[in-house]
C-alpha positions in Angstrom: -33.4 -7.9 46.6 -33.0 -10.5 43.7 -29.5 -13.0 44.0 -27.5 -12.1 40.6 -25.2 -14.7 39.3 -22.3 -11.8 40.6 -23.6 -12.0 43.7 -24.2 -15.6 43.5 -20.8 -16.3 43.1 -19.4 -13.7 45.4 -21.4 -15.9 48.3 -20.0 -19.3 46.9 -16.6 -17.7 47.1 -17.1 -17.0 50.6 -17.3 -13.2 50.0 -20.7 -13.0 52.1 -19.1 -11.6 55.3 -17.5 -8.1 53.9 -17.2 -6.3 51.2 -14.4 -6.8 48.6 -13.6 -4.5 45.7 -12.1 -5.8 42.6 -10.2 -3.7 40.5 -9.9 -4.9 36.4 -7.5 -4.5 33.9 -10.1 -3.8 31.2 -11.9 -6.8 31.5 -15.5 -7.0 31.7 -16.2 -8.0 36.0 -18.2 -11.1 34.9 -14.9 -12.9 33.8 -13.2 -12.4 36.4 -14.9 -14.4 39.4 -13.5 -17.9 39.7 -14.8 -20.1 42.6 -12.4 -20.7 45.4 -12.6 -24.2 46.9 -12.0 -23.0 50.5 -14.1 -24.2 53.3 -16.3 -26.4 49.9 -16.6 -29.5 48.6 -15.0 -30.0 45.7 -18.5 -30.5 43.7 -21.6 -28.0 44.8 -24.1 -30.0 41.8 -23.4 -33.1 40.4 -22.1 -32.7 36.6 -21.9 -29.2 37.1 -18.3 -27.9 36.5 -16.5 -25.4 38.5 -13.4 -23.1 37.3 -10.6 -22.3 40.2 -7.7 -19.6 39.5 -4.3 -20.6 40.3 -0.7 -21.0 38.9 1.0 -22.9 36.5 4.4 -24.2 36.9 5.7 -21.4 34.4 4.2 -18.7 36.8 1.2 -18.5 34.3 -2.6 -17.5 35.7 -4.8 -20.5 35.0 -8.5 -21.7 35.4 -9.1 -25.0 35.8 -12.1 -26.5 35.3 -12.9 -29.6 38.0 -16.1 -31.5 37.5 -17.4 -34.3 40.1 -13.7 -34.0 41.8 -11.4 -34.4 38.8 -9.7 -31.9 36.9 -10.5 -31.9 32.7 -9.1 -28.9 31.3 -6.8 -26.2 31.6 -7.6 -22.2 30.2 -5.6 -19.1 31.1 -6.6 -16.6 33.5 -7.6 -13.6 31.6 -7.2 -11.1 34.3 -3.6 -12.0 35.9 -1.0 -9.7 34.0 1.1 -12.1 32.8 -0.2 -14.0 30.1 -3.8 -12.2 29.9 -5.8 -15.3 29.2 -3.2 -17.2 26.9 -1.7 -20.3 28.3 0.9 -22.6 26.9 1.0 -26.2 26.0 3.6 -27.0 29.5 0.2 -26.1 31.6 -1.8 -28.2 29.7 0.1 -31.1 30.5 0.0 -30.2 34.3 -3.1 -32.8 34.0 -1.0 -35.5 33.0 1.1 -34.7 35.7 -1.4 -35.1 38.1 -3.2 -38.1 37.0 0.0 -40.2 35.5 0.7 -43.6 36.6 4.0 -43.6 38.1 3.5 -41.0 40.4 4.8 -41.1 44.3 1.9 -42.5 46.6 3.9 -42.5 49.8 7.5 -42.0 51.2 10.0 -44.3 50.1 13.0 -45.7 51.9 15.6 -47.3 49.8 15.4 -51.8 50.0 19.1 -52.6 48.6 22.1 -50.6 46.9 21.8 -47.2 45.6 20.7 -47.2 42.0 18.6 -50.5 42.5 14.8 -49.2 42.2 13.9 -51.4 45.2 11.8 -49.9 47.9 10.0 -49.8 50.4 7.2 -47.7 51.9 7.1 -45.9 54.8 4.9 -43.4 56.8 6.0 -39.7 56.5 6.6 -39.7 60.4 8.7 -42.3 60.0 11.1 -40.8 56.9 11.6 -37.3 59.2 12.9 -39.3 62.2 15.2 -42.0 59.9 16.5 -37.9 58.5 16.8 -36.2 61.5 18.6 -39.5 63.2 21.2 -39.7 60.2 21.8 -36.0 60.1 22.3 -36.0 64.1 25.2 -38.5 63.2 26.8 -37.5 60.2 26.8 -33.6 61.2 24.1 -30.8 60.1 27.0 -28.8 59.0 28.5 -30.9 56.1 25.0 -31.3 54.4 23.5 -29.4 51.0 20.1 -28.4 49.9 19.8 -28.1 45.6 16.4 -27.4 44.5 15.1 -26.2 41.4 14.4 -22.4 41.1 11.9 -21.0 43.4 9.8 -17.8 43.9 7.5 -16.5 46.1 7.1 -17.7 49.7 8.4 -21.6 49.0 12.2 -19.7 48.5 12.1 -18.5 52.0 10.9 -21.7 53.3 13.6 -23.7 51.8 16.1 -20.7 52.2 15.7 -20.6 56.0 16.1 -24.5 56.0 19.0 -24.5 54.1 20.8 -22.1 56.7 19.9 -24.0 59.7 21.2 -26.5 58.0 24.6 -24.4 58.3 24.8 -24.2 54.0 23.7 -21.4 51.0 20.4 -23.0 49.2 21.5 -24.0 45.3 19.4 -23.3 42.8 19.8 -25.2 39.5 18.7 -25.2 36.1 20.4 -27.0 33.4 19.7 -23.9 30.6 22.0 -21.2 32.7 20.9 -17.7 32.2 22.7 -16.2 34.8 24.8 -14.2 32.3 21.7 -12.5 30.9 20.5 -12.0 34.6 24.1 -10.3 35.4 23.8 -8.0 31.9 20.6 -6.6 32.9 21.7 -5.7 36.0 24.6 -3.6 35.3 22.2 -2.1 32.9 19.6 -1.0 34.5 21.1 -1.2 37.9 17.8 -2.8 39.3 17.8 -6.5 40.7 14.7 -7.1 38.6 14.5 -8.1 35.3 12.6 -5.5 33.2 10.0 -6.5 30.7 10.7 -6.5 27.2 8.4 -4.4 25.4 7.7 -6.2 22.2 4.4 -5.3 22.0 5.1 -1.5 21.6 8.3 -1.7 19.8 8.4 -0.9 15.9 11.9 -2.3 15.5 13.4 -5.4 17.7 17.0 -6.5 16.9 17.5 -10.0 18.5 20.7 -11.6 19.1 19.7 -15.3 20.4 17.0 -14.8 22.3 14.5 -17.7 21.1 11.5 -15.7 23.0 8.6 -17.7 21.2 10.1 -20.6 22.6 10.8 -19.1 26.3 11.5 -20.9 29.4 9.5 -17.9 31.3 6.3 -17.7 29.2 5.4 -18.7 26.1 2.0 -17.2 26.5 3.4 -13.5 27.6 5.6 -13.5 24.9 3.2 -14.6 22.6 0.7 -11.8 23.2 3.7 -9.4 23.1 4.3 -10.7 19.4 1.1 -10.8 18.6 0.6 -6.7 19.0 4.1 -6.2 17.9 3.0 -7.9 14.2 -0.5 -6.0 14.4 -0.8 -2.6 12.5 1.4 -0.7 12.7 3.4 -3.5 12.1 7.0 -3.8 13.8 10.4 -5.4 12.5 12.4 -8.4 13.9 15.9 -8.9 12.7 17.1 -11.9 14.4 20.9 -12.5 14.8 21.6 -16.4 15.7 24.3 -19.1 15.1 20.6 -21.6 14.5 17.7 -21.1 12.9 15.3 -21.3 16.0 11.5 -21.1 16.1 12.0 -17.1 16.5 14.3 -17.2 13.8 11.8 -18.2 11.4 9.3 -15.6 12.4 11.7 -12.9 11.5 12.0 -10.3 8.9 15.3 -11.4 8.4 17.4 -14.1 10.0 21.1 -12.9 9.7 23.9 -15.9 10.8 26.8 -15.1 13.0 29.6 -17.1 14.1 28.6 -18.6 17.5 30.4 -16.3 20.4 30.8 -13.4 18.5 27.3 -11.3 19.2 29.4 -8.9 21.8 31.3 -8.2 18.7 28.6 -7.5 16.5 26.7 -5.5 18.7 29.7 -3.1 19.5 30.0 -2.6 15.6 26.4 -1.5 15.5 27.7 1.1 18.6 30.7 2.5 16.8 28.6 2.9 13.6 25.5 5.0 16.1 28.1 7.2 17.5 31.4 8.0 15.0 28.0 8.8 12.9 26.6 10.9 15.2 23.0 8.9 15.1 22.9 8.8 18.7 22.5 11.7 21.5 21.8 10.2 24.7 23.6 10.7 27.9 25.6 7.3 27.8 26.4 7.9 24.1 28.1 11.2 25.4 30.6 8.8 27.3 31.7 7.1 24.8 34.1 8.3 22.3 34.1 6.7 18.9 38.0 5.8 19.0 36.6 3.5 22.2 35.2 1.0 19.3 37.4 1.6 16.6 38.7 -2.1 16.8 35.0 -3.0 16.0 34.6 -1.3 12.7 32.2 -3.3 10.7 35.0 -3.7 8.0 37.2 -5.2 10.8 35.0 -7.8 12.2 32.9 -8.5 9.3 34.7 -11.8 8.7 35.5 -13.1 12.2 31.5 -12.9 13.1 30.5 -13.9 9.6 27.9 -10.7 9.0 28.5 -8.2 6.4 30.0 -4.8 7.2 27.0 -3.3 4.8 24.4 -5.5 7.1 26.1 -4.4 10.0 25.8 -0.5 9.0 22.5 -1.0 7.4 21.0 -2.2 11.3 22.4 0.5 13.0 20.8 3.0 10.3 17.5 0.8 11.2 17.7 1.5 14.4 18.6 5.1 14.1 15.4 5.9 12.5 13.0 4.0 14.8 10.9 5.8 17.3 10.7 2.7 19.3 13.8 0.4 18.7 14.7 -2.6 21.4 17.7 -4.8 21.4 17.0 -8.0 23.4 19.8 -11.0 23.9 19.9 -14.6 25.6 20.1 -18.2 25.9 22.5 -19.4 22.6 24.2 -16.3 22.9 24.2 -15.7 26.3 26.1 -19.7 26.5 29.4 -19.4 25.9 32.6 -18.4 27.3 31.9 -14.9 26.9 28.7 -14.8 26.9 28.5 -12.4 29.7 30.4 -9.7 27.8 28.3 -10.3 25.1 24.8 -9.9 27.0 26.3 -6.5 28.3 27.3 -5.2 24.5 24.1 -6.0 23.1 21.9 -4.5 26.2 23.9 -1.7 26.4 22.3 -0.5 22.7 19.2 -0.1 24.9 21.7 3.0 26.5 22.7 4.6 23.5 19.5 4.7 21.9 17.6 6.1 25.3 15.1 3.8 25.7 14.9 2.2 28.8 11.8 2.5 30.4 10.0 4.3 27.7 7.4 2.8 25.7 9.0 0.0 22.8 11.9 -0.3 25.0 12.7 -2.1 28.2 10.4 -1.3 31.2 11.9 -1.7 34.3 9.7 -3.6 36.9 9.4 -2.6 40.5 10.4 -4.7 43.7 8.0 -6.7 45.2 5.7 -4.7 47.9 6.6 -7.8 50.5 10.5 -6.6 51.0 11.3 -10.2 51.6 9.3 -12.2 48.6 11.5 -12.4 45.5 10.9 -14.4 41.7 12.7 -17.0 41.1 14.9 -15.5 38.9 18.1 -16.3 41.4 20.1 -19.1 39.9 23.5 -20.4 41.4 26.5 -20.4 38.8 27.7 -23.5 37.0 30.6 -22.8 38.8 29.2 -23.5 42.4 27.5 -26.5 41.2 30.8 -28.0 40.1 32.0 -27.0 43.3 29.2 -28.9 45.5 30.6 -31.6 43.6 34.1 -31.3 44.4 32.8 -31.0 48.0 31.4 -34.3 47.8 34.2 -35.8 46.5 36.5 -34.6 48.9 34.3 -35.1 51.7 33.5 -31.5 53.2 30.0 -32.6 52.5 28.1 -35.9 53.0 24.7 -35.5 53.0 22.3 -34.4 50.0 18.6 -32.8 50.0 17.5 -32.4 46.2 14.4 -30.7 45.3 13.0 -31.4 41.6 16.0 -31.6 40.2 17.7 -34.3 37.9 21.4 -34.1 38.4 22.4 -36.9 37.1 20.7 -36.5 33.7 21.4 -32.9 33.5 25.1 -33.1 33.9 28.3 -33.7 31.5 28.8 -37.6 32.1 32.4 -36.5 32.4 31.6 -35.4 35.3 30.5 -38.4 36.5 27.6 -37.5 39.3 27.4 -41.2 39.9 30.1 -41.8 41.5 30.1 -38.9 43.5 26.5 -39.2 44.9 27.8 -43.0 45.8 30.1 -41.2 48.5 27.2 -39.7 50.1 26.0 -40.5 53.7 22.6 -39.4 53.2 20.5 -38.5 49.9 17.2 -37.0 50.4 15.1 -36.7 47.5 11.8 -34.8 47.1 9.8 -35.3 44.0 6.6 -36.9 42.6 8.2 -39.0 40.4 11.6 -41.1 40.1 14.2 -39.4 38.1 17.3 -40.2 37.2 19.0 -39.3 40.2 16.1 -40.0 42.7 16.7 -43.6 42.1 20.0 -43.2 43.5 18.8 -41.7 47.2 18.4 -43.3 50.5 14.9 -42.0 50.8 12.2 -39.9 48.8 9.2 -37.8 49.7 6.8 -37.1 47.5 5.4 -34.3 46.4 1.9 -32.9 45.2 1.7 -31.4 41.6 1.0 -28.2 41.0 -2.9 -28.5 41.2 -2.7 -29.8 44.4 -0.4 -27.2 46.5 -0.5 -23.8 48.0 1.7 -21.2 46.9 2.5 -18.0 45.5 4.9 -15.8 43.0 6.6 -12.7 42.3 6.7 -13.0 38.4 10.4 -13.5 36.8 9.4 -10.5 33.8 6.8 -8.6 35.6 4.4 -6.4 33.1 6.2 -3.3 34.7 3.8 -3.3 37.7 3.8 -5.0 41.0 2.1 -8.1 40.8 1.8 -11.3 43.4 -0.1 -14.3 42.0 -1.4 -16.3 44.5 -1.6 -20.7 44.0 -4.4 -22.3 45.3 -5.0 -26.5 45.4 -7.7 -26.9 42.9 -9.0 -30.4 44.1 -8.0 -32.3 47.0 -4.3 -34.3 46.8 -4.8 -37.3 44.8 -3.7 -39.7 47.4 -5.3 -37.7 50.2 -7.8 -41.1 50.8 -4.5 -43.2 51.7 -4.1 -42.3 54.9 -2.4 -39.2 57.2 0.8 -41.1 57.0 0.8 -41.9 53.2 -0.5 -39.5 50.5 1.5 -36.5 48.7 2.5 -33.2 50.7 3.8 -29.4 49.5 7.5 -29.7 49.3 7.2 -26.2 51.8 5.1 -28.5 54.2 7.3 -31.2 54.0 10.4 -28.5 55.1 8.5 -27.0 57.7 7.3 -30.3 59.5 11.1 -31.6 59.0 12.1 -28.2 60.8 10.4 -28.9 63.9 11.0 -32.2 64.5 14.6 -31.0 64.0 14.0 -28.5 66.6 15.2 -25.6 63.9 13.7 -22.1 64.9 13.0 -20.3 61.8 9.6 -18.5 61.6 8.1 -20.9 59.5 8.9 -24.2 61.7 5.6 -25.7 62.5 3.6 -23.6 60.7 1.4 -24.8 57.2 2.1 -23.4 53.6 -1.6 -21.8 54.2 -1.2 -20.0 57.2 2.0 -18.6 55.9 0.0 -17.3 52.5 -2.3 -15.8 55.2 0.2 -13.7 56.1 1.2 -12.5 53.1 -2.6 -11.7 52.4 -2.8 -9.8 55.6 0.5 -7.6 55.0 -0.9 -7.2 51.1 -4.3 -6.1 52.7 -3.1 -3.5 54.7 -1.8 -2.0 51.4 -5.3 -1.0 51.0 -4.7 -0.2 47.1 -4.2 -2.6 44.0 -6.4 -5.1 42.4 -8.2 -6.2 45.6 -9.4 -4.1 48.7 -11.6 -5.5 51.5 -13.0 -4.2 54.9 -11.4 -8.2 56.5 -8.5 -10.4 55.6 -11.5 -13.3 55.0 -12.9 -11.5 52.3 -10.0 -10.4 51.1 -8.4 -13.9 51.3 -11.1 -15.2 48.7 -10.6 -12.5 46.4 -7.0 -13.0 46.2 -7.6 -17.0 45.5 -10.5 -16.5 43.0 -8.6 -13.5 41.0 -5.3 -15.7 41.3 -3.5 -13.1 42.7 -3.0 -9.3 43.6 -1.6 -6.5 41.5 -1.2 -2.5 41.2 -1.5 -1.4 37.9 0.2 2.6 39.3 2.6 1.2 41.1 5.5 1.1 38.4 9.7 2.2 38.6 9.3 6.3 38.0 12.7 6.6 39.5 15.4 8.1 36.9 17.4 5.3 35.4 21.1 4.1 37.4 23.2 2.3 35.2 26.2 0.6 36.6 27.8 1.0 33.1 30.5 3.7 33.0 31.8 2.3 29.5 31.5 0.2 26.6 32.5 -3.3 28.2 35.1 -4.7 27.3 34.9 -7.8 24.3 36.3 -11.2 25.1 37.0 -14.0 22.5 34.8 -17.5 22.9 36.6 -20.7 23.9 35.5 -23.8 22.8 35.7 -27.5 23.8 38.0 -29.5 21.4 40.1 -27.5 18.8 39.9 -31.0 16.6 36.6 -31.2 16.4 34.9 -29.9 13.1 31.2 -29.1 14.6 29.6 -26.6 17.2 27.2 -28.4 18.8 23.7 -26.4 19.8 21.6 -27.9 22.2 17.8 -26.8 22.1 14.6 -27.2 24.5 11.0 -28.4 22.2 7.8 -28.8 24.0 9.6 -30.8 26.7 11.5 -28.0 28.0 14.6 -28.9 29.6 14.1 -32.7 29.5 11.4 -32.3 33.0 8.4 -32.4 31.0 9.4 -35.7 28.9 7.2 -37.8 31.4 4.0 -36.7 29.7 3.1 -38.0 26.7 1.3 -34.7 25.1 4.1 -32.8 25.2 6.3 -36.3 23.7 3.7 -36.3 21.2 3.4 -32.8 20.6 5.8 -32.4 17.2 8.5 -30.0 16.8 7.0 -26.8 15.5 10.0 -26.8 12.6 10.8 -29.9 11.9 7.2 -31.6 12.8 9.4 -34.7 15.1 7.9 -36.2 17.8 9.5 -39.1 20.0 13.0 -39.1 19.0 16.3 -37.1 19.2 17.6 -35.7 15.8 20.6 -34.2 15.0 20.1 -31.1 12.4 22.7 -30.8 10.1 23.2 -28.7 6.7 21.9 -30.6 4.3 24.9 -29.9 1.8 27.3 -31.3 4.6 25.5 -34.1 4.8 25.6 -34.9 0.8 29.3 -34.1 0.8 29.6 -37.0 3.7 26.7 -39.3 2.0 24.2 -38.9 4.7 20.4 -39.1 4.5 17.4 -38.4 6.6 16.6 -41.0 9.6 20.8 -42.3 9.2 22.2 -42.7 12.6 25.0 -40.3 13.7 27.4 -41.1 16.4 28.6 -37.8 18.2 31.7 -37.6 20.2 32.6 -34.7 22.2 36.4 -36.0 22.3 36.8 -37.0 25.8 35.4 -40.5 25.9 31.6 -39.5 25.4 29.4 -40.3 22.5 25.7 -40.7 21.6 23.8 -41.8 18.7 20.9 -39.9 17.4 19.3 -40.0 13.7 20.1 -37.4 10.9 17.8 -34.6 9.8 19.7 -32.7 6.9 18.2 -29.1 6.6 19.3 -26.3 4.2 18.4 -24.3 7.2 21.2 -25.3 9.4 24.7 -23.4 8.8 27.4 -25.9 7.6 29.6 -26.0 10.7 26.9 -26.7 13.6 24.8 -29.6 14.5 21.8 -28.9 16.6 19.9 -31.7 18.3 17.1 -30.8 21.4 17.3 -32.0 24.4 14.9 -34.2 26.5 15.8 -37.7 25.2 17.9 -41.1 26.8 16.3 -40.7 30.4 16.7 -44.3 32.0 13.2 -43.8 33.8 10.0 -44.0 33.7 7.1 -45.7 31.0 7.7 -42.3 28.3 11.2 -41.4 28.8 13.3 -44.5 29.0 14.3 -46.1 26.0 13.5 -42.7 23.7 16.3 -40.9 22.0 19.4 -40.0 23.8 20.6 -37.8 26.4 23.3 -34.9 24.7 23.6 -33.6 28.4 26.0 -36.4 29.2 28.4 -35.1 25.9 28.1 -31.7 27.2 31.7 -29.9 28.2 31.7 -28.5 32.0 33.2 -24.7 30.7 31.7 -21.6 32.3 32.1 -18.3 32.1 34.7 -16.8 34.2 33.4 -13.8 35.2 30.2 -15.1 36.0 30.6 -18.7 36.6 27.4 -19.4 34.0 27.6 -22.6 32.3 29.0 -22.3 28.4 26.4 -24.5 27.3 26.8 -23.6 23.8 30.4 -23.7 23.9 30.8 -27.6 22.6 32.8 -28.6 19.3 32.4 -32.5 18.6 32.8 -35.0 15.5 30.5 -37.2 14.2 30.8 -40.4 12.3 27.6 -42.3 10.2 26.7 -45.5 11.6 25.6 -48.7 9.7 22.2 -48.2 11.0 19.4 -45.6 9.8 16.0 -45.6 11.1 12.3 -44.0 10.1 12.1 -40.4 11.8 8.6 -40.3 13.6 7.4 -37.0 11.6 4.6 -35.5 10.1 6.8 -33.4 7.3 6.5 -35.6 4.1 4.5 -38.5 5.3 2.8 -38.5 1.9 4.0 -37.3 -1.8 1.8 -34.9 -3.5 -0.7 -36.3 -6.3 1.0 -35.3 -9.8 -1.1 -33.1 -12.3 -0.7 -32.2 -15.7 -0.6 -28.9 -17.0 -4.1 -28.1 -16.7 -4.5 -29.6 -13.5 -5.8 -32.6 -14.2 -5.4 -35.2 -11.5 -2.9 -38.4 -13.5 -3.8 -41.0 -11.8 -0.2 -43.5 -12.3 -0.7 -47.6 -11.7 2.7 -49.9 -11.9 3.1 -51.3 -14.8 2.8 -54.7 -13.3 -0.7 -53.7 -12.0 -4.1 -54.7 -13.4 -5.9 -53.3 -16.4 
């Protein structure tokens, strides 16, 4: 029999010993073999590249093509669910990750006082005894574990640390959604959150939610736009306090007073049902005299939306076969904002149209009972409370995993002093941050091309689905020595775990042979995306599909709201009463402020207003006349309690007259790209959550601002050159000065 290139590459895979089945969503079977670097060298011909499936950081499918050892470019998966081939611009800067200067070689021990960048390196045997010695004396029970959200298998590893460690793991992320998290719960009643049909909808009303700028994935969303914009074409009204980068895709972007969405949204639901538009089984519940304090006419003016607009949505949505109402991150920030995320999700219940086609598809739980997304994000409210603990003294020893505190956080807080109480601060990253440079001792990490892994999806496609990370190449500092290089953060937890003698299941163990056991339970499902007769056959297809799925198992269950009622409306509360300016804080391509250490995504401008390398402060451009400001003048911003950063003026006829929106990502005091560009606006944030969820009002700040003496050229591709003039019949005029020769 001849050797075909499918067969060919099912032997190079290591799929020679059994037979494997491969199940496609529609895609032709020749793209979906990758190679899988077990048991090879990283090369098979010299100058011959090879693509590997894995995961990006945003829990998109990638392929990454490695030629003679080294990494050189990024695509998208086209088989895994999630993002279908697509990939965005944070995974192609995964490469700089891995390759950039400054990155961790070995384990460092601090040479000096905290905060001093001196150090010294040591061998990873000798950071786990220097951490299990100074745990053994200040106590196991007084210390904390804060990481950065986690999914899949590394959640339990670090979970089951945490609780030998005698304390609940915090997870933290400086955009909060917790609020929207909450909301769809007591929706849908389902811990999941569902995914939002775009691509099937005809009519989306969006309060907040910049989705084509999402912090899950760009690339999902993306394609969901893309088919909801394809013929027949769908609607978006968006309803936002700023004009984001889903803003100006809209039909229509319609302002509203920042905090007041809950509002709005319960007008639209007194308008569906004293009308009778709507006849579903939760519009039954609720009687029309249940709104009447949200009649359009009566709130028209406190959210700064027409009565007429307000009735003419509601009529929009009345008539659409397949209307969704999505919400989040500016209007999911505030005081209220979890009142609000409820109001505007429980539309989705009085038009009947959750988990129907357009609407929002509930996703199911993950077939492992115990493998979660990393959806799960502690409150605000127990962050401030770590600190408090810290303060006091209750605790006195810190693990941090990929997370920059000290940056992040109001400066009225003041981290700094806090962490300076500390017996012990262990910090595991590839790079230091902000607040690494403050611990006692850091171990560093391998980048996402160079670890094991895998991931429940946060918004599932409405299927199961387990994607599966692979190391693509071998650790970068792999040639340094057993004792030096880069390790897993799981590996680094489960090597720490037995040298503390900590029994948990995974003490001891490696991040592979833990995936092997998830691949051996998934096997035995015999169904999904992948079936083989052995788990080493069935091993290599997970890692060259990047992942398992089961396109029929979906949530056919009847829906179970815990919503008996409308909820009930609360007023927003903001920072300073005396200031004059709501203050909106943004993520660009540098996400949260973690992805400024790569100079792509520094360079890669603003998609509105084409900045790169700076912070900018968008204000209405009218304002800005009225107070004799021009582009590039430098702003100071005070938040009223002592805090105050300068960033350069970008008026805007785009930006309403009483907000001020600048992005955040700028003034970190480390490392070649971030130190010395822009300024941080964490450090003027307030510290106001949510009571009722705890979630961090990040878009609840009111400052002032006052023009400096100074002004400065805004790095920008917008209006870098003035157009050539032409006379009326198009005529090029060419103009010299007058002083110029003849």
């Amino acid at each position: 029999m001849d050797l075909t290139r499918r067969d060919f590459i099912k032997l190079i895979g290591g799929g020679a010993t059994g037979a494997v089945i491969f199940s496609a969503c529609g895609v032709p079977d020749e793209e979906l073999y990758f190679q899988s670097p077990n048991k090879l060298p990283e090369d098979q011909v010299t100058g011959i590249d090879n693509w590997y499936a894995t995961l990006g950081s945003n829990g998109e499918g990638l392929a990454v093509r490695i030629m003679e050892g080294r990494a050189k470019k990024v695509e998208g998966n086209s088989d895994y669910p999630i993002n279908t081939g697509a990939h965005s611009s944070s995974n192609e800067a995964e490469l700089q990750i891995l390759y950039h200067p400054e990155r961790l070689e070995s384990p460092l021990v601090r040479d000096g006082n905290r905060g001093s960048g001196k150090w010294i390196e040591i061998g990873w045997n000798d950071a786990y005894q220097r951490i299990n010695d100074q745990l053994n004396t200040l106590g196991h029970g007084k210390s904390r574990f804060v990481t950065k959200p986690l999914g899949g298998r590394s959640d339990s590893i670090i979970s089951a640390f945490s609780d030998e460690l005698g304390s609940k793991l915090l997870t933290y992320s400086s955009f909060d959604d917790s609020n929207l998290i909450n909301a769809l719960n007591i929706i849908t009643g389902s811990d999941n959150i569902p995914k939002f049909d775009i691509g099937h909808s005809d009519m989306v009303l969006n309060f907040g939610m910049d989705f084509l700028n999402s912090s899950y994935s760009q690339a999902m969303f993306g394609r969901e736009y893309g088919k909801f914009r394809a013929s027949p074409r769908g609607s978006l009204y968006h309803i936002e306090s700023r004009l984001s980068l889903t803003a100006t895709n809209a039909d229509e972007w319609i302002f509203c007073e920042l905090g007041t969405e809950g509002m709005i949204a319960s007008a639209i639901a007194h308008v569906l049902i004293s009308e009778k538009l709507v006849n579903s089984a939760f519009a039954k519940k609720i009687n029309a005299n249940d709104l009447s304090d949200f009649a359009p006419e009566k709130i028209s003016k406190i959210t700064g939306i027409s009565s007429d607009k307000i009735v003419d949505l509601a009529h929009k949505l009345a008539k659409s076969k397949h209307p969704l109402i999505i919400g989040g991150d500016i209007a999911s920030a505030n005081t209220n904002g979890s009142s609000n995320m409820t109001a505007i999700y429980a539309l989705n219940l009085l038009l009947d149209n959750i988990n129907k086609e357009g609407g929002l598809i509930l996703n199911p739980d993950s077939p492992l009972t115990d493998l979660h997304s990393s959806k799960t994000i502690s409150s605000y409210q127990e962050i401030l409370s770590l600190i408090g603990d810290i303060d006091s003294g209750t605790t006195n020893s810190l693990f941090i995993n990929q997370v920059d505190l000290n940056y992040s956080m109001s400066a009225n807080l003041n981290l700094k002093s806090s962490l300076s109480k500390l017996g012990l601060i262990v910090s595991m990253n590839s790079f230091v941050d902000d607040t690494s440079k403050y611990a006692d001792i850091i171990l560093p990490l391998n980048t996402q091309f160079e670890s094991w892994g895998n991931d429940v999806p946060i918004i599932g496609p409405g299927y199961e689905v387990i994607g599966f990370q692979q190391p693509i190449l071998k650790s970068r500092f792999y040639n340094k020595g057993r004792q030096s290089g880069t390790k897993n953060a799981e590996e680094i937890i489960m090597e720490l775990s037995e040298i503390m003698n900590f029994k948990n299941k995974y003490s001891g163990k490696t991040m592979k042979d833990v995936l092997m056991d998830d691949a051996k339970k998934i096997m035995s499902f015999n169904r999904g995306s992948i079936r083989a007769n052995d788990l080493k056959t069935f091993w290599n297809g997970l890692l060259s599909r990047g992942g398992w799925w089961d396109v029929k198992s979906t949530v056919s269950k009847s829906l179970k709201t815990k919503l008996k009622q409308w909820p009930k409306i609360h007023n927003p509360e903001f920072s300073s009463a005396n200031s004059n300016y709501h203050l909106i804080p943004f993520k660009t391509t540098v996400s949260d402020g973690s992805l400024a250490k790569t100079p792509w995504l520094q360079g890669l401008t603003d998609p509105l207003t084409t900045i790169a390398w700076e912070t900018w402060v968008e204000i209405n451009e009218q304002e800005a006349n009225k107070l004799n400001i021009k582009e590039g003048d430098v702003l100071e911003i005070d938040n009223g309690n002592g805090r105050k950063i300068k960033a350069a003026a970008y008026p805007t006829p785009a930006t309403p007259p009483n907000v001020l929106s600048v992005p955040v990502g700028g003034g970190q005091s480390t490392g070649r790209y971030t130190s010395g560009f822009g300024a941080n606006i964490y450090s003027i944030m307030n510290t106001s959550f949510d009571p009722n969820t705890g979630a961090h009002a990040w878009a609840s700040n009111k400052v002032n601002i006052k023009k400096t003496s100074n002004s400065i050229k805004i790095p920008k591709f917008e209006g870098r050159f003035e157009e050539t003039k032409r006379d009326p019949h198009n005529h090029v005029i060419k103009i010299k000065s007058s002083d110029s020769d003849h």
